[in-house]
TORMAR-52237 format. One line per field, with one value per residue (C-alpha): x, y, z. Coordinates in nm, 2 decimals. Each point is the difference from the previous one (the first is absolute). Layout:
BEGIN
c1 = X / ...
c2 = Y / ...
c3 = Z / ...
//
This chain:
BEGIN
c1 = -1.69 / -0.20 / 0.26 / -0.25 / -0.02 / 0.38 / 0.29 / 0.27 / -0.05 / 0.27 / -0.08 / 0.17 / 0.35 / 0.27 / 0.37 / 0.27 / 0.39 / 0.28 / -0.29 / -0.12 / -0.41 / -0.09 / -0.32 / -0.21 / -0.33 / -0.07 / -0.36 / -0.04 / -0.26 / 0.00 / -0.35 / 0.07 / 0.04 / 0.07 / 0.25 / 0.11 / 0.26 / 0.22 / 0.09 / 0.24 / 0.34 / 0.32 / 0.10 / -0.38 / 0.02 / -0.16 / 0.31 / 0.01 / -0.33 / 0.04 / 0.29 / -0.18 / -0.29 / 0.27 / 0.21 / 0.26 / -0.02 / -0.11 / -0.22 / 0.05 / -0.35 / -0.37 / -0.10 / -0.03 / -0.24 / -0.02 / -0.31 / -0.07 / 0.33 / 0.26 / 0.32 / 0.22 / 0.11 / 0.02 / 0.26 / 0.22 / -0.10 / -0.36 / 0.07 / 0.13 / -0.32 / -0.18 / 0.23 / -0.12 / -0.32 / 0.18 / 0.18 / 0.21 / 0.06 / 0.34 / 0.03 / 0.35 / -0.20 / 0.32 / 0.06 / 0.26 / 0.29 / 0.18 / -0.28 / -0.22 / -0.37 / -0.11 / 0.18 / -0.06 / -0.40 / 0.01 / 0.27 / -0.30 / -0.14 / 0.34 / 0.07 / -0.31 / -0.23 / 0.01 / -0.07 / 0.17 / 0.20 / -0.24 / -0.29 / 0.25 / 0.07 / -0.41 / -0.06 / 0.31 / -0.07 / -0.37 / 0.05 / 0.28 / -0.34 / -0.18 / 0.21 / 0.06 / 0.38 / -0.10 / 0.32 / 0.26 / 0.09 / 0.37 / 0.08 / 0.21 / -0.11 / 0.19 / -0.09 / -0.40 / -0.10 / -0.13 / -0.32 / 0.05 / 0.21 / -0.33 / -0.23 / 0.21 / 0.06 / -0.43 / 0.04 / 0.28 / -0.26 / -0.28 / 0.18 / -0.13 / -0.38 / -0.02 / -0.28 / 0.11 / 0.24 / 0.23 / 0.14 / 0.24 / 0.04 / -0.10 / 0.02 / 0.29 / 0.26 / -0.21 / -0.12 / -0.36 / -0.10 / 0.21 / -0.18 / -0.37 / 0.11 / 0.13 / -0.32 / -0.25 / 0.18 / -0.02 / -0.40 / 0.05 / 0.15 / -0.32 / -0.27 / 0.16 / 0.10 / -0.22 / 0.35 / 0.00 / 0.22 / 0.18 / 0.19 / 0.19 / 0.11 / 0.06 / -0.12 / -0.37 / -0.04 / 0.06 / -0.20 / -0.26 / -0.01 / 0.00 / -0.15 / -0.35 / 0.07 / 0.28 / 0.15 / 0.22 / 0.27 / 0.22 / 0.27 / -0.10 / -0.41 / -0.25 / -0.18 / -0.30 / -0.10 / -0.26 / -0.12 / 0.18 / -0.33 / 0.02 / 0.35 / -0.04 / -0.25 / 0.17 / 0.03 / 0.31 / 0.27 / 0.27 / -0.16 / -0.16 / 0.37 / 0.13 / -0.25 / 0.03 / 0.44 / 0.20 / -0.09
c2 = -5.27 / -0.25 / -0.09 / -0.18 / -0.25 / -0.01 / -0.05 / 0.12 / 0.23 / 0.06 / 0.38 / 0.07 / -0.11 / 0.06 / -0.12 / 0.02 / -0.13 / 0.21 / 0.09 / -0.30 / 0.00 / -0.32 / 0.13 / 0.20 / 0.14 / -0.33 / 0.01 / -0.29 / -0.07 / -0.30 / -0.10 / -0.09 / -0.32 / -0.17 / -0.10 / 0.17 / -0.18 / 0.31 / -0.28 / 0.14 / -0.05 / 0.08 / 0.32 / 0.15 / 0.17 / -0.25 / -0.02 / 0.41 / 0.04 / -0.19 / 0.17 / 0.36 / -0.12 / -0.14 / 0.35 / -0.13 / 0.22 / 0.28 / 0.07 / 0.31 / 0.12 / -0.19 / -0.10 / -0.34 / -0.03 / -0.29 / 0.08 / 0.34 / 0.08 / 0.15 / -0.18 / 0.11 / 0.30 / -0.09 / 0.08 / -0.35 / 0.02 / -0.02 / -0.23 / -0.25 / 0.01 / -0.09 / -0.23 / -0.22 / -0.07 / -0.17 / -0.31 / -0.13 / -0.32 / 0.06 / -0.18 / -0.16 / -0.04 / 0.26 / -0.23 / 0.16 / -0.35 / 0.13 / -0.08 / -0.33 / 0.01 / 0.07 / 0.35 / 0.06 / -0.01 / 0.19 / 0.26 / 0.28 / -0.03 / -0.02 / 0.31 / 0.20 / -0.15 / -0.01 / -0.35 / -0.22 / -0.28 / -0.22 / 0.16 / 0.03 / -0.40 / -0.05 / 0.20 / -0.15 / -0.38 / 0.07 / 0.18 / -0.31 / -0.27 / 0.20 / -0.07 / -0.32 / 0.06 / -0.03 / -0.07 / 0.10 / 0.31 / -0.09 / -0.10 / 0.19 / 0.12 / -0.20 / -0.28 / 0.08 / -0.10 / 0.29 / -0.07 / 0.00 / 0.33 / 0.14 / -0.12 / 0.13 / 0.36 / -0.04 / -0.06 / 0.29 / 0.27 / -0.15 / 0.04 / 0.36 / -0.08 / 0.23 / 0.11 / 0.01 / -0.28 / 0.09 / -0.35 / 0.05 / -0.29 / -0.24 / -0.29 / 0.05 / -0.24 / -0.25 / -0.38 / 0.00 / -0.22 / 0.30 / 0.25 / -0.13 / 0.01 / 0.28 / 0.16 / -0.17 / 0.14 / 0.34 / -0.09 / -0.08 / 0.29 / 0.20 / -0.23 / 0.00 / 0.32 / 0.19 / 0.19 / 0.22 / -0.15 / 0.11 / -0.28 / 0.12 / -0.27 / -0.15 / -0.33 / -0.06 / -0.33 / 0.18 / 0.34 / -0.19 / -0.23 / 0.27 / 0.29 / 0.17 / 0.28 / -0.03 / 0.33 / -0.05 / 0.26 / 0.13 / 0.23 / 0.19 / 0.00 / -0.24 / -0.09 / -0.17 / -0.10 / -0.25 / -0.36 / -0.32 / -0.04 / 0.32 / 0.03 / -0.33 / 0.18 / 0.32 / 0.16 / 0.15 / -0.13 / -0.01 / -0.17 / -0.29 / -0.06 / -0.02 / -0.21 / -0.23 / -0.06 / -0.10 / -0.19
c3 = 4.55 / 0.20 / 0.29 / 0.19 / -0.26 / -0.12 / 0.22 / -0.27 / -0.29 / -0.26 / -0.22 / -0.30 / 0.11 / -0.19 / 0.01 / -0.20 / 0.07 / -0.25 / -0.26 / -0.03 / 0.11 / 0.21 / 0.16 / -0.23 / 0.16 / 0.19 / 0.15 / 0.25 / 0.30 / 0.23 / 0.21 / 0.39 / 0.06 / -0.40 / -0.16 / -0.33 / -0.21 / -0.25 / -0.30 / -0.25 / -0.19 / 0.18 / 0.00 / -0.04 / 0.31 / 0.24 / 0.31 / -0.04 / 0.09 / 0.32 / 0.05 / -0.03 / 0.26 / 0.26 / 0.00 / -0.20 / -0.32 / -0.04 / -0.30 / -0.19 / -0.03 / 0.15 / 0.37 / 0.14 / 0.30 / 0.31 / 0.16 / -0.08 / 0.09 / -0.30 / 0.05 / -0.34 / 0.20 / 0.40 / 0.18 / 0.10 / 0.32 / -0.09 / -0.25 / 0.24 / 0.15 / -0.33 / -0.05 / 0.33 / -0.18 / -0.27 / -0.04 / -0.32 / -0.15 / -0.26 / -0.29 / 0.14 / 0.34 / 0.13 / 0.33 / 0.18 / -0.01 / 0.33 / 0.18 / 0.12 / -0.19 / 0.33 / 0.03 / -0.29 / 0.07 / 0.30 / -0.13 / -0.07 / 0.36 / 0.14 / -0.16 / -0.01 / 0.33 / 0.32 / 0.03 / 0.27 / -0.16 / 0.13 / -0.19 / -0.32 / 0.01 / 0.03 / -0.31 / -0.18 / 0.06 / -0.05 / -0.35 / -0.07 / 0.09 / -0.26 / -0.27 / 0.09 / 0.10 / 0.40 / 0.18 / -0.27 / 0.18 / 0.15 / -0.45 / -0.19 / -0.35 / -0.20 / 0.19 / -0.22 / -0.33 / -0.24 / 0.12 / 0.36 / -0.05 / -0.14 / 0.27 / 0.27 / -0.17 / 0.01 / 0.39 / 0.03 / -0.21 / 0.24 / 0.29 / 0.10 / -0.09 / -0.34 / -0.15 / -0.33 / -0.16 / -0.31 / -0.20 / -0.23 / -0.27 / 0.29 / -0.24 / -0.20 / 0.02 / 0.15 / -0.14 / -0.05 / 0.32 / 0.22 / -0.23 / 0.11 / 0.39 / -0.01 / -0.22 / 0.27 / 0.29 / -0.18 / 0.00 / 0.33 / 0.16 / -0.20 / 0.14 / 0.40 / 0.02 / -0.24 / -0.14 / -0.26 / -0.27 / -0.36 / -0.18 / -0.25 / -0.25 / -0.37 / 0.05 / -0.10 / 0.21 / 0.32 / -0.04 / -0.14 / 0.31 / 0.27 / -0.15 / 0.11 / -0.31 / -0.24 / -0.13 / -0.35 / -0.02 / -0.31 / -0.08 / 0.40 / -0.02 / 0.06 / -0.30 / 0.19 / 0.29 / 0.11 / 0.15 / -0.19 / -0.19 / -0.14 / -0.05 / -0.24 / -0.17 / -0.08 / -0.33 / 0.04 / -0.24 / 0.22 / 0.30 / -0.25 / -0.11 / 0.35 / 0.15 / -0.31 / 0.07 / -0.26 / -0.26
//
């Protein structure tokens, strides 16, 4: 395994909830720095397998790897620590509505720095400025459309400087014009900060609009993986029909 040139690796995980198989010998790596979209139906494993890499299931045989490092059997204590390299996007963005956007930003490095508040609000208003939300800290939630919700969840998982970037369903929900900010920002994020990102999503317009590789998944295992071009190209039945839609 070639860990200088992938920053996650996903071998032959499998998971199963009461019997029924979700992950079946998934094989996944992810390059530093790019952004891999995981297109697939509901239900095909995609929100598990981000779950699996974060600590949050455990899979029931296979090893998934941040930076050399195994994480499916760390202790919590050391999975905390992984966890600090990664920030998440949910698919309901998951803002907490007790608090004011902006404490809800800084609520990671109020927990888990030693940051003065000082150097919290710095980092808070500046990750509000880059998604174009500067100055909506003392808002509440509900006071944000769908799309703001989203783009201040972004500034919340960007609030501890990640490395890597999980997006559930980013664009689910939203009108197309939200959709297309919120899929630039996602570029973004990539091009600024040089994160390491896996969007995981049904919706052709938006992997196809962020990715740097696209990997199709079915029934828990990726049935290929490759740039846009090639994923067009592909002769594998299932992924022409997906990529075609409904007809």
């Amino acid at each position: 395994m070639n860990h200088d040139l992938y920053k996650i690796i996903f071998r032959d995980i499998y998971k199963s909830f009461e019997g029924k198989k979700v992950l079946c010998g998934l094989n996944l790596d992810i390059k530093r720095g790019e952004t891999l979209v995981v297109l697939g139906r509901s239900g095909c494993g995609k929100s598990v397998t981000l779950k699996i890499l974060l600590g949050l299931l455990y899979p029931d045989s296979g090893q998934a790897y941040v930076d050399g490092q195994e994480v499916t059997n760390l202790p919590e204590k050391k999975m905390v620590q992984v966890r600090k390299k990664i920030g998440m996007l949910f698919q309901g963005s998951a803002l907490f509505d007790s608090m004011t956007v902006g404490d809800n930003v800084a609520f990671a490095l109020a927990e888990h720095s030693n940051k003065s508040k000082h150097e919290i609000a710095e980092i808070v208003s500046r990750n509000l400025e880059f998604v174009d939300l500067a100055g909506s800290e003392h808002l509440m939630p509900s006071e944000l459309s769908g799309g703001m919700k989203k783009r201040a969840a972004l500034a919340r998982a960007m609030a501890y400087q990640p490395e890597i970037l999980l997006y559930d369903e980013p664009t689910t929900g939203l009108d197309p014009i939200t959709a297309t900010t919120i899929n630039a920002l996602i570029r973004k994020t990539q091009n600024e900060y040089g994160v390491t990102s896996i969007v995981v999503t049904h919706e052709l317009d938006s992997g196809f609009s962020v990715a740097d590789r696209i990997a199709v998944m079915d029934r828990g295992q990726i049935l290929e993986i490759g740039t846009i071009d090639e994923i067009r190209k592909s002769a594998n039945e299932f992924v022409q029909t997906f990529i075609a839609g409904p007809k």
